[in-house]
N, C-alpha and C positions, 0 to 999 in steps of 0.2 A: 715081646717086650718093647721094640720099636714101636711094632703096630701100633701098641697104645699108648707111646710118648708122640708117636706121631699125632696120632687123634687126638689126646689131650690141648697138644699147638695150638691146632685149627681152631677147637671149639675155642683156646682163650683168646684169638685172634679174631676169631668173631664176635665176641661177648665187646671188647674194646674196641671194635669198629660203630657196634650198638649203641652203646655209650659212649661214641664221640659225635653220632650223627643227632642224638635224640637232647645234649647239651644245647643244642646251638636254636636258637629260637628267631620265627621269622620277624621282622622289624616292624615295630609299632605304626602307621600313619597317622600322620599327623593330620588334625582337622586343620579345614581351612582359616585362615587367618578371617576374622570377623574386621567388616569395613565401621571403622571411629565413630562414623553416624552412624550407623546401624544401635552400636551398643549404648549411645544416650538416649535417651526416652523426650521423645519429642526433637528430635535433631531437625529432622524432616528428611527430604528423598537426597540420595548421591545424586554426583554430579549427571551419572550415566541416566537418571531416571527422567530429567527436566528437560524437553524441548525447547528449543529456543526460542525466548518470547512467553512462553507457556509456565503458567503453576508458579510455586514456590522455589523461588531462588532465580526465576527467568526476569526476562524483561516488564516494563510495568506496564499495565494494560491501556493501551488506547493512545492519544495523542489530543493533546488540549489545543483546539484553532477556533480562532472566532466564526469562519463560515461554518453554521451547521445544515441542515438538511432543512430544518424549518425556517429559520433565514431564507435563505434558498428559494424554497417553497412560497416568499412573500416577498422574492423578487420578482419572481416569473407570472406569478398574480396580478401584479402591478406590467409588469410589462402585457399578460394579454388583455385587461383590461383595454388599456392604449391601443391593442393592437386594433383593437372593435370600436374603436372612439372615432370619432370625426374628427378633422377632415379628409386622412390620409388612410383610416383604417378599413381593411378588408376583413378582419377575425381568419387571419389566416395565420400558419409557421408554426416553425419547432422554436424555442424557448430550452435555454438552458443556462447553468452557472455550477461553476468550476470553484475549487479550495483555490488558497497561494502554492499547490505545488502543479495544478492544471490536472487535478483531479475532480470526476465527476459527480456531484453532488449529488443534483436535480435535473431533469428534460422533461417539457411535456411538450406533446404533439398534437396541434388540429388537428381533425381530422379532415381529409383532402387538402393536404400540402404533399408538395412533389418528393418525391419519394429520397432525396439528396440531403435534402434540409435537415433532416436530425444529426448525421455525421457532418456536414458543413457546419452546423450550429457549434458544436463540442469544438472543433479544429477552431473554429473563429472565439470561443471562450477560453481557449489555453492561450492564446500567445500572447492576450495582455497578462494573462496570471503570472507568466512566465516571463516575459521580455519588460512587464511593465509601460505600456503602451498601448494606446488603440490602435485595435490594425488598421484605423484609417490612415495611420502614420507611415506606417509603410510600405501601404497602397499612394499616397500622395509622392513620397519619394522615388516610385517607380514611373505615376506617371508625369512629375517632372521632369527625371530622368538623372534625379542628383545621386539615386543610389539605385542601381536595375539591377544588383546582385539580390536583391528580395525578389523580385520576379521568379515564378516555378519551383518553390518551394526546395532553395537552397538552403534553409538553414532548418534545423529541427524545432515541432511545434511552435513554425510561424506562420501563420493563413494573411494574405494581404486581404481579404474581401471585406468590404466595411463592416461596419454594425458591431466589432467587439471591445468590448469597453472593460479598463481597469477599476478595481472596487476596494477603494481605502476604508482604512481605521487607524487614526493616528497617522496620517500624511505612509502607512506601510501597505504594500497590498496583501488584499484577503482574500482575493479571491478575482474571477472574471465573469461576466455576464458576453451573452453573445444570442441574435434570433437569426433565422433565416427563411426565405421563403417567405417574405413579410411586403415586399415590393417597396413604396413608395414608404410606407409608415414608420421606416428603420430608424431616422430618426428621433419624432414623437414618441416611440416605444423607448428606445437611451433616455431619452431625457425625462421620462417616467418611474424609469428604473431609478436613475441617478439622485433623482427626487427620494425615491423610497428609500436607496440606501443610507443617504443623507438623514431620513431619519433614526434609521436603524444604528450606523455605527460612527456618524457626523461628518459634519465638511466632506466632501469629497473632493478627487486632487488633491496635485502637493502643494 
């Protein structure tokens, strides 16, 4: 009679172990939470989707300056024209012209000009873009000796070697023209340019 008050226990000790484990239910997951744009129709990309500068919602494309590349292209025209002129012209040099920030538009290169002249040309086209100035100016200062801290290239993007000329619109600068490798006709060729730009964006000088 134990026996089977014993056994009876068990079995209803295990029936109500059954039915306390088989109550209990595992937890829902929750979906992820939907990103605000995502769920309007036409929002456009999150923020994480947009590079900078790039697409929708970035930066705005490009940058409006009156030197363009064609400009540009009908300064250095004008200058080798010059350069092939009489009385000073050899048709030789690099030719170049620089934005207002001494950025590179435009270069063209004779061919057989010394192999220095395309990177001299660019260096002598930034630093009037930049300082506002021909670098005869600060070639002259050096060798009158009122200012020799220009000498050897102590300040950034300023070349003393002649020939680089500033390039207005509206008394502001647009940009820099600069040749090299041009010998004698460095002059004649500025004052070609100067010409040209004159008509392109008026007055030159302040």
């Amino acid at each position: 009679m134990r026996t089977v008050r014993f056994l009876f226990l068990i079995v209803a000790a295990l029936f109500l172990l059954s039915s306390a484990g088989s109550s209990q239910q595992a937890p829902v997951a929750k979906a992820p939470a939907k990103n605000p744009q995502q769920t309007q129709t036409g929002a456009g990309p999150s923020t994480s989707d947009v590079e900078a500068g790039i697409g929708q919602g970035g930066l705005e494309y490009g940058q409006v300056r009156p030197m363009t590349a064609e400009l540009a292209k009908q300064l250095v025209a004008a200058a080798i024209k010059s350069s092939c002129s009489p009385p000073q012209g050899s048709c030789s040099g690099a030719f170049c012209v620089v934005d207002d920030a001494g950025i590179l538009i435009f270069l063209k290169v004779i061919d057989g000009v010394i192999s220095a002249a395309p990177q001299l040309c660019i260096a002598k086209a930034e630093t009037p873009a930049v300082w506002r100035r021909p670098t005869d100016t600060f070639n002259s200062s050096v060798a009158k000796g009122s200012n020799t801290s220009y000498e050897g290239g102590a300040f950034p993007n300023m070349e003393i070697a002649p020939g680089g000329i500033p390039l207005f619109k509206d008394k502001r600068i647009v940009g820099g023209f600069a040749s090299a490798g041009v010998g004698a006709a460095s002059k004649q060729i500025n004052d070609a340019v100067i010409a040209e730009a004159a008509r392109i964006f008026g007055k030159q000088g302040r």
